[in-house]
RODO-2510 file (C-alpha; in nm, 4 decimals, decimal comma):
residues 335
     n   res          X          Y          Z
     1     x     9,0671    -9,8604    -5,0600
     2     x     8,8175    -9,8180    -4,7806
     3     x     8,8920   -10,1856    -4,6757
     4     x     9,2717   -10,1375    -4,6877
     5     x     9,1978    -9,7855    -4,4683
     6     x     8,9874    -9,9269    -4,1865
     7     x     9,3041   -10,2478    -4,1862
     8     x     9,4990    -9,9902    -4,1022
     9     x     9,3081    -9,8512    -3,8481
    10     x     9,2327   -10,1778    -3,6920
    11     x     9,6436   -10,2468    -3,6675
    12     x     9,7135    -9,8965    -3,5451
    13     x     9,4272    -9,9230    -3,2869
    14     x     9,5949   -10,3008    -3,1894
    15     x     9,9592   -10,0947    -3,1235
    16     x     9,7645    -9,8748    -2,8844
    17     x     9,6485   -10,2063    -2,6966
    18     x    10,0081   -10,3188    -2,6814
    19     x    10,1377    -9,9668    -2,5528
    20     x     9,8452    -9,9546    -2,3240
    21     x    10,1029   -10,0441    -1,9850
    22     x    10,1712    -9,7914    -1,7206
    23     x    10,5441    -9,7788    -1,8197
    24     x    10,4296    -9,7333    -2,2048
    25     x    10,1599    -9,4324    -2,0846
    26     x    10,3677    -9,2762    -1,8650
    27     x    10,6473    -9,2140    -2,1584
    28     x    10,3819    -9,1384    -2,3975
    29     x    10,2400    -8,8659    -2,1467
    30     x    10,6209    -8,7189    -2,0597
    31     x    10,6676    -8,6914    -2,4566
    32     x    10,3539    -8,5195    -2,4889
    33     x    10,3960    -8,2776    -2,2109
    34     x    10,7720    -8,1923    -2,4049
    35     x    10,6247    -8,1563    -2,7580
    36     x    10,3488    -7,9090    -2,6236
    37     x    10,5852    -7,6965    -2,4438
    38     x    10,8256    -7,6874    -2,7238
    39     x    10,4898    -7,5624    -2,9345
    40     x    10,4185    -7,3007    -2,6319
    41     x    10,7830    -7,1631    -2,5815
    42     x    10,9805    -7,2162    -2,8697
    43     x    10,8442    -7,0617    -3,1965
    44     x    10,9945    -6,9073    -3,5338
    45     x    11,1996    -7,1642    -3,7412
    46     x    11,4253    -7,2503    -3,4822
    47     x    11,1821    -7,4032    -3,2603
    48     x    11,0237    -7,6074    -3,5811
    49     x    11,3351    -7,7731    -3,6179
    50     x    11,3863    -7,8786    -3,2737
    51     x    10,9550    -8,0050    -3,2967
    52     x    11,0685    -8,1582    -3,6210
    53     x    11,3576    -8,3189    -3,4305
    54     x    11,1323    -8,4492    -3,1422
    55     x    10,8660    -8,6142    -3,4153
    56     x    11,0917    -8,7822    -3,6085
    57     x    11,3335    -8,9262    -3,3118
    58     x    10,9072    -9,0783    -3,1896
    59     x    10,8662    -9,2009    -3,5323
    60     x    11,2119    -9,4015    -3,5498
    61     x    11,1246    -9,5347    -3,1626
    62     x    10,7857    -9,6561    -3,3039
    63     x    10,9112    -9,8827    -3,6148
    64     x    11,1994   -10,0223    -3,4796
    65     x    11,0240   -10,1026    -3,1553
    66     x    11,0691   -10,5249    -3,2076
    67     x    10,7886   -10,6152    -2,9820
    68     x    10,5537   -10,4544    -3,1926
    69     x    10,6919   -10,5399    -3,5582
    70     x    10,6504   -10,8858    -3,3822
    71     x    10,2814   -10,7879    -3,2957
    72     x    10,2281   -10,6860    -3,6875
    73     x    10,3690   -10,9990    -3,8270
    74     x    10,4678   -10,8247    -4,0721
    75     x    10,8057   -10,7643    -4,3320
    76     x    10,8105   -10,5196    -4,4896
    77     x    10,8543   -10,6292    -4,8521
    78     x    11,2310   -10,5527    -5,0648
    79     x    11,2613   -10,3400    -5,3321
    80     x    11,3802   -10,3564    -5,6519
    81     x    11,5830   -10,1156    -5,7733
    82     x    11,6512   -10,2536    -6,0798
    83     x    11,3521   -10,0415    -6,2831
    84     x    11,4926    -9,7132    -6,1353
    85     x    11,3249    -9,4661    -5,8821
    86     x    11,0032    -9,4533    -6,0721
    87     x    10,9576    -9,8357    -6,0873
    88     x    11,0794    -9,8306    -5,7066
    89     x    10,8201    -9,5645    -5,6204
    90     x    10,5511    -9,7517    -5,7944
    91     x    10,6625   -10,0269    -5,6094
    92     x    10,6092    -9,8750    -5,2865
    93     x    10,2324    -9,7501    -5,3733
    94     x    10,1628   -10,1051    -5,4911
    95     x    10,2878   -10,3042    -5,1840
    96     x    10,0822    -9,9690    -4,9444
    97     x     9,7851   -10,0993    -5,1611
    98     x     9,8211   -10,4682    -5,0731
    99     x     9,8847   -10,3446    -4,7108
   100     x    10,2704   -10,4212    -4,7097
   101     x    10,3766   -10,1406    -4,4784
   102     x    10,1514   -10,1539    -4,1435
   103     x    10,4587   -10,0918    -3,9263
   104     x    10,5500    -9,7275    -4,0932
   105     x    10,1697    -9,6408    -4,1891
   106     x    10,0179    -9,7347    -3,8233
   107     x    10,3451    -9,5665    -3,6657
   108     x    10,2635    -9,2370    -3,9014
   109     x     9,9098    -9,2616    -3,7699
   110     x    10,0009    -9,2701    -3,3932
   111     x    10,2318    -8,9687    -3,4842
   112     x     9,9629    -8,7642    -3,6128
   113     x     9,7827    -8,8542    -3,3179
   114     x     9,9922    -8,6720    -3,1240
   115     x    10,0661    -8,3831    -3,3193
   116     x     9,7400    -8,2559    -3,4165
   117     x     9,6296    -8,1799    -3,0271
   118     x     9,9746    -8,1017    -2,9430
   119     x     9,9667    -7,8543    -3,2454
   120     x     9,6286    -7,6694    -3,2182
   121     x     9,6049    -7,6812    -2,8282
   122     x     9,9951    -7,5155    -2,8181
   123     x     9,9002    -7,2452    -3,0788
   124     x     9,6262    -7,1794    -2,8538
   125     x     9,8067    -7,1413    -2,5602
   126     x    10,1254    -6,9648    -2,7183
   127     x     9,8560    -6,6868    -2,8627
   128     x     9,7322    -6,6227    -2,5339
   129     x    10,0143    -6,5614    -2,3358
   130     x    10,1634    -6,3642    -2,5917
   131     x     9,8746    -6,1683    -2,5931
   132     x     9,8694    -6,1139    -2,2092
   133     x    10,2747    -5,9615    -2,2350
   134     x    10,1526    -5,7932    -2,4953
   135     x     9,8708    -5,6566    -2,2905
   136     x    10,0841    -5,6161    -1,9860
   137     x    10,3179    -5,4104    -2,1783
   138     x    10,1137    -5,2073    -2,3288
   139     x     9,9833    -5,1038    -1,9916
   140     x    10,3665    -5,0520    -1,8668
   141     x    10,4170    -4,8083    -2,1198
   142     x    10,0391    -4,6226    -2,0770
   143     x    10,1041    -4,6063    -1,7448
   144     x    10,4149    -4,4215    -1,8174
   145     x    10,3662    -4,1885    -2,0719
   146     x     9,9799    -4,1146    -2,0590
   147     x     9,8530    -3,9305    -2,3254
   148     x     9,5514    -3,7211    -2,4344
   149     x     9,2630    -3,8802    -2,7025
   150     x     9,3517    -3,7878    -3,0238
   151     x     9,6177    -3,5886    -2,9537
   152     x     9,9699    -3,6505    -3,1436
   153     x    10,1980    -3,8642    -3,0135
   154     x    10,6007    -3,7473    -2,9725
   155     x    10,9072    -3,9179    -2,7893
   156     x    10,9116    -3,6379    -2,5381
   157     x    10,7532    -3,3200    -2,5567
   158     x    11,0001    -3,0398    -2,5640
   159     x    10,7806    -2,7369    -2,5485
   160     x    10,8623    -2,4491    -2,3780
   161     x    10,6077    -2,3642    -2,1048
   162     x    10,5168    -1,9869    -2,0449
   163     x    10,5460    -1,8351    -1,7333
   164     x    10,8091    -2,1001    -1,6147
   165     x    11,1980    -1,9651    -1,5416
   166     x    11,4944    -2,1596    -1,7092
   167     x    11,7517    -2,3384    -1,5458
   168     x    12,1123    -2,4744    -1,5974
   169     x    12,0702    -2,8123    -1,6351
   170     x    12,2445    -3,1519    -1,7482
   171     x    12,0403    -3,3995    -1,9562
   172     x    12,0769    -3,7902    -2,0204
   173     x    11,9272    -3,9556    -2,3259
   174     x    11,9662    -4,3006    -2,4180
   175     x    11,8164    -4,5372    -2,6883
   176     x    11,7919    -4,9392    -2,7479
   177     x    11,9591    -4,9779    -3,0929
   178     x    11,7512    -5,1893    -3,3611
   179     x    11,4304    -5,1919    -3,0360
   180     x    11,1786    -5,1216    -3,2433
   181     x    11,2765    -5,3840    -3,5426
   182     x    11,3372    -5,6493    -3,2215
   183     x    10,9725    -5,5351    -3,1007
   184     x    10,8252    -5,6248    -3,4563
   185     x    10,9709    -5,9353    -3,4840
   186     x    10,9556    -6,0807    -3,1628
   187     x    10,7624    -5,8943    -2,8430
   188     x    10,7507    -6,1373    -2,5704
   189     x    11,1438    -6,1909    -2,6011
   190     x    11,2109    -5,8087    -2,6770
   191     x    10,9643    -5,7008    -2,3387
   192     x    11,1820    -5,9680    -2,1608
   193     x    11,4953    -5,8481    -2,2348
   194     x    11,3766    -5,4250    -2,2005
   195     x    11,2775    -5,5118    -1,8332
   196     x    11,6525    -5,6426    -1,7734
   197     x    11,8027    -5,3286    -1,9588
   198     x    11,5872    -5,1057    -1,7499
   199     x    11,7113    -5,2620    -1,4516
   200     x    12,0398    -5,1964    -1,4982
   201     x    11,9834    -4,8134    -1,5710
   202     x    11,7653    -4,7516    -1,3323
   203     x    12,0799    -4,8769    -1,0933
   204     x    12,3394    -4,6739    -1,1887
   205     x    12,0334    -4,3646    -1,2023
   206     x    12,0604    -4,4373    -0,8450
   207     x    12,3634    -4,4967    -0,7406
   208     x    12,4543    -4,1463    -0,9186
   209     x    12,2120    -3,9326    -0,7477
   210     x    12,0398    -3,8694    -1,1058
   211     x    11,6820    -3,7986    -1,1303
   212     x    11,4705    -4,0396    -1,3725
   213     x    11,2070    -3,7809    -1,5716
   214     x    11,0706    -4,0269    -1,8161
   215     x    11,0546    -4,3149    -2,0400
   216     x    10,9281    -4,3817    -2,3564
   217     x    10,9457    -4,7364    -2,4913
   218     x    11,3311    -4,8304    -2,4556
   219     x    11,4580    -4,4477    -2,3952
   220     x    11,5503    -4,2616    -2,1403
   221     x    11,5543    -3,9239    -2,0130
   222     x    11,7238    -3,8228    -1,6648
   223     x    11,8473    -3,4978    -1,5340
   224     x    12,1774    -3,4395    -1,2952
   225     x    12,2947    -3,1880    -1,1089
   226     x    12,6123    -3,2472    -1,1865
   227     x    12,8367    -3,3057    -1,4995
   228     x    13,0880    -3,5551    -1,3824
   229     x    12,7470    -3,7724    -1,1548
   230     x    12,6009    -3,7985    -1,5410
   231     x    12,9116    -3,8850    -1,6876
   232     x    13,0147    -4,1495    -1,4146
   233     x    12,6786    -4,2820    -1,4384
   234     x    12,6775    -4,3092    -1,8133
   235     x    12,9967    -4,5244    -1,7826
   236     x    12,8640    -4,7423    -1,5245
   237     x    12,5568    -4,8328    -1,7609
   238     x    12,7875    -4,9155    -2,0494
   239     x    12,9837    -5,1387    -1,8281
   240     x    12,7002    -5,3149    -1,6594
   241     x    12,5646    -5,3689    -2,0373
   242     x    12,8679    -5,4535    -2,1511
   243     x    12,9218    -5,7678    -1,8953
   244     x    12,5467    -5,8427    -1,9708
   245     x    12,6102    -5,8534    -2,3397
   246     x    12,9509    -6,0687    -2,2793
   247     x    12,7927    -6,4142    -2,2658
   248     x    12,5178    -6,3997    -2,5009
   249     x    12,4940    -6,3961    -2,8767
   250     x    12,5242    -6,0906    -3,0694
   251     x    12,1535    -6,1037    -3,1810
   252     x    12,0310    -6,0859    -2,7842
   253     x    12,2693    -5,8024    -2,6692
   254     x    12,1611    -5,4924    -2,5972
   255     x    12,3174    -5,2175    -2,7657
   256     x    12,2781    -4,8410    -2,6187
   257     x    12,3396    -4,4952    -2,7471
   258     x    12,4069    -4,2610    -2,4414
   259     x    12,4392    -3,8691    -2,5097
   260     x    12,4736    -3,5744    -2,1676
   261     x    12,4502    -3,2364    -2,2520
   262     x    12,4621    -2,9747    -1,9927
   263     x    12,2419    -2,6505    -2,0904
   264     x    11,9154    -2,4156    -2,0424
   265     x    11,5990    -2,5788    -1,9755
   266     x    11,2907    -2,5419    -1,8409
   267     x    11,1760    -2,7983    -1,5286
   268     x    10,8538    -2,8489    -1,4133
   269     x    10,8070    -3,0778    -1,1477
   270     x    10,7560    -3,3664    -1,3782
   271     x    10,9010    -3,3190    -1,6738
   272     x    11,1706    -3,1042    -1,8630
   273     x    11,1520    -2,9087    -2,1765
   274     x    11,3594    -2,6827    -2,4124
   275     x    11,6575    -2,6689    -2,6271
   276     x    11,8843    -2,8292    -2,3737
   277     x    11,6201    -3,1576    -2,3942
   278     x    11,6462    -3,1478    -2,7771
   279     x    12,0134    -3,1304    -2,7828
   280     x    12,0733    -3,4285    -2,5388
   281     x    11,8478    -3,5841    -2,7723
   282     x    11,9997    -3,5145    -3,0972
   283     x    12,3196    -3,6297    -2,9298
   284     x    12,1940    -3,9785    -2,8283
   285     x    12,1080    -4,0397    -3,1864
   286     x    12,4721    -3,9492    -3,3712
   287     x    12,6475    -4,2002    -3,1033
   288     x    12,7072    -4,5161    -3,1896
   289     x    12,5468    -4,8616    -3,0669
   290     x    12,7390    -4,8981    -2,6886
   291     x    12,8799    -4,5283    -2,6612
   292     x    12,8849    -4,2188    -2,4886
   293     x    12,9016    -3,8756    -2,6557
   294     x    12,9122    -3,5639    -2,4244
   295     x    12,8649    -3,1999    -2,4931
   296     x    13,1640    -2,9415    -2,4669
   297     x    12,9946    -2,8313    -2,1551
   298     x    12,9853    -3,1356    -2,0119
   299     x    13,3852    -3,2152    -2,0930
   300     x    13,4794    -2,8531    -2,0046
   301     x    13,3399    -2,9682    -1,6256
   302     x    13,4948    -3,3374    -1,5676
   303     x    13,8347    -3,2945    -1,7912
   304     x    14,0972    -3,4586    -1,5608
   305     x    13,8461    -3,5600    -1,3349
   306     x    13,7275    -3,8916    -1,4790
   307     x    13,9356    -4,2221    -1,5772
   308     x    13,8496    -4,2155    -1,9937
   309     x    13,9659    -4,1291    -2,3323
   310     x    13,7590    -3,8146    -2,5362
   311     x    13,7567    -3,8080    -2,8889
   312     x    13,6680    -3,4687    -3,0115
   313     x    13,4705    -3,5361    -3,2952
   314     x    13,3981    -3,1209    -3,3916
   315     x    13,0287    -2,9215    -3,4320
   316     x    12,7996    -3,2209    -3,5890
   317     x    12,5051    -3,0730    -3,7745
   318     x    12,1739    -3,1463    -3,5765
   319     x    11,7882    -3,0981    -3,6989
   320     x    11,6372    -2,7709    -3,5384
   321     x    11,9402    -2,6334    -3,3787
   322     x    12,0742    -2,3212    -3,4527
   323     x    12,3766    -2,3498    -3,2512
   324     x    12,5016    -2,7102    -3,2219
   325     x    12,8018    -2,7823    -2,9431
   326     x    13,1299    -2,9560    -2,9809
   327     x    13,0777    -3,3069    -2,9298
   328     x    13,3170    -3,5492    -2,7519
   329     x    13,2727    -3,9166    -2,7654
   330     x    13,4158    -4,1481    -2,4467
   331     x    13,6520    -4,4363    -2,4897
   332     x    13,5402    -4,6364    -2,1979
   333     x    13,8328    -4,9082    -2,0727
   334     x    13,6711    -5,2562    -1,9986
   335     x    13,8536    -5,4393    -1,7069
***
């Protein structure tokens, strides 16, 4: 066994001596350099297939390569069939004892070869730079919402302040649907695809004169000083999402829940609090994936003043509120 090992050693190491031309190296290199970026940038089951793909598309170049079957001398030996798929198998192990295959052993040897580095040096790499996005945005979001050791942590604070005079006020919350599940499962991608979706909010925030308070992970909160600037910029975010979402699959969309209410808070100069906050917020989380719902408040100020459809969808019941609002969702018309 040891003899018929270091044989085919001694052939595969021959094949490396007949590859060994600056045309042969230079493919071998370029198919290297592929594999290990597939490795670095393509994971989950998806990007095995395509590796799986790559390997055995090198595998099938190898043995049918004619130079070097010629180099082997080799044929590889018939089987018979006759004694079924047990006598065919035994066979095979019989004929891999006498040394019969060299051409599909030495090739399997080369392969492994090149997917042993390829496969420990990628995983290396891949866990590193998805390490330093997942550094980077954890620093995003500490940078945004800074908190105290120890103490607990909340999606936004909504305590009233003493001392501090309340003000008439309209409020925008919005949410990612399925973020956090997207987060779990894949957090370079997910980061990737919450810096786009912040860039298109944080456009129509602009061009709508609203005021960006905060955000915590993939929501949220702005103020307006006026109902129809809040509403006209909620539209404009579902339409820039929408033609964002139009080419891609449904599993890389991104699917937002938008609710404005208009009511008392109280504003500090960073930050908002009060019922008013938790409203907006309560609102945000009974619209659906890629809609707007709006406050009575809010469609008691821009009725007749704005191109959409309202659906008045009656007093929802909402956690810690006494006094919910009629709710209106907005049919938005897609050019």
């Amino acid at each position: 066994m040891l003899s018929l090992a270091l044989d085919y050693i001694h052939s595969a190491w021959a094949m490396a001596l007949f590859f060994a031309s600056p045309i042969y190296i230079g493919g071998a290199a370029a198919v290297a350099l592929v594999c290990l970026l597939l490795r670095i940038f393509l994971g989950n089951i998806g990007g095995w297939l395509v590796r799986t793909l790559v390997y055995a598309g090198i595998y099938y170049a190898i043995v049918t390569n004619s130079d070097y079957r010629q180099l082997l001398a080799t044929q590889t030996p018939p089987l018979d069939m006759s004694e079924g798929l047990v006598g065919a198998a035994k066979q095979v192990l019989a004929n891999l004892r006498d040394g019969g295959y060299p051409v599909y052993v030495d090739a399997a040897i080369t392969l492994v070869a090149l997917w042993l580095p390829v496969t420990i040096v990628g995983g290396i790499v891949r866990r590193f730079r998805k390490s330093r996005v997942s550094g980077s945005y954890a620093a995003a979001q500490a940078a945004r919402a800074p908190e105290s050791a120890g103490a607990p942590k909340q999606p936004f604070d909504v305590q009233r302040r003493e001392n501090e005079k309340k003000q008439t006020m309209v409020i925008m919350m919005t949410d990612i649907q399925g973020y956090s599940a997207r987060m779990e499962k894949d957090e370079a991608a997910t980061y990737a695809l919450l810096k786009e979706h912040n860039t298109i909010m944080r456009r129509a925030i602009t061009t709508h004169r609203g005021k960006e308070i905060k955000t915590i992970g993939d929501a949220f909160m702005v103020t307006f000083n006026h109902p129809i600037d809040a509403l006209r910029c909620g539209m404009a975010m579902q339409k820039d999402l929408h033609a964002f979402n139009k080419p891609r699959p449904a599993n890389d969309q991104l699917r937002v829940r938008i609710g404005i209410h208009q009511g008392e808070v109280i504003a500090t100069a960073k930050d908002v609090f009060g019922e008013g906050v938790n409203i907006a917020a309560r609102m945000e989380s009974i619209t659906e994936p890629g809609g707007i719902s709006i406050s009575e408040p809010i469609y008691e100020a821009i009725r007749g003043k704005v191109e959409a459809g309202f659906l008045n969808i009656g007093i929802p019941k909402m956690k810690n509120i006494a006094n919910p609002p009629t709710c209106y969702r907005v049919h938005i018309a897609y050019g």
